[in-house]
C-alpha positions in Angstrom: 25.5 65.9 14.0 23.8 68.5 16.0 23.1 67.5 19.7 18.9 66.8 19.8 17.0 66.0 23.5 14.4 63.2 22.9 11.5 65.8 22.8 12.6 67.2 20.6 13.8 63.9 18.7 10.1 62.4 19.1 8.6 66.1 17.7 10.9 65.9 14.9 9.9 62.2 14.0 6.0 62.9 14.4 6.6 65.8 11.8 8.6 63.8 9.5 6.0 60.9 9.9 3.1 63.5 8.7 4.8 64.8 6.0 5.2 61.5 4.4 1.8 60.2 4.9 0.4 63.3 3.7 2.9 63.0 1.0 2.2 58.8 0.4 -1.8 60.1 0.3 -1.4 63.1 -2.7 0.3 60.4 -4.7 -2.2 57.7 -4.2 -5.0 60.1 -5.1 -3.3 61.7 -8.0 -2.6 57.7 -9.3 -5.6 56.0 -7.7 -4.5 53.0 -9.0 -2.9 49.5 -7.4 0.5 50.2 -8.6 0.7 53.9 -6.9 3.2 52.8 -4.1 5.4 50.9 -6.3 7.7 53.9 -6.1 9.1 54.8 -2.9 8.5 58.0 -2.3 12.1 59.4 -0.6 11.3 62.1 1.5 13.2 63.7 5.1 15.5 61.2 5.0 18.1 62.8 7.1 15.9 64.1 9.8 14.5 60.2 9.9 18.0 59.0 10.4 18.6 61.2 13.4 16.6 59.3 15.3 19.6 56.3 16.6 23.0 57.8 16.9 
């Protein structure tokens, strides 16, 4: 695992975090329905677990 300083962890994370909400909001929208977040939507992962080594 690369060496990361904790800017540029908390950068990384706040990136990652956007993505997915932008990503959790296309799919409610394109479902608009109650069961839209039944699926988990798997995205970025691996940058997410970088954040505890």
């Amino acid at each position: 695992m690369r060496n990361i300083s904790p800017e540029q962890n908390i950068f990384i994370l706040a990136c990652t975090k956007q993505r997915e909400m932008s990503a959790i909001n296309k799919f409610s929208n394109k479902f608009n329905n109650k069961n839209s977040l039944k699926c988990p939507i798997r995205q970025n992962i691996d940058i997410v677990s970088i954040k505890k080594d």
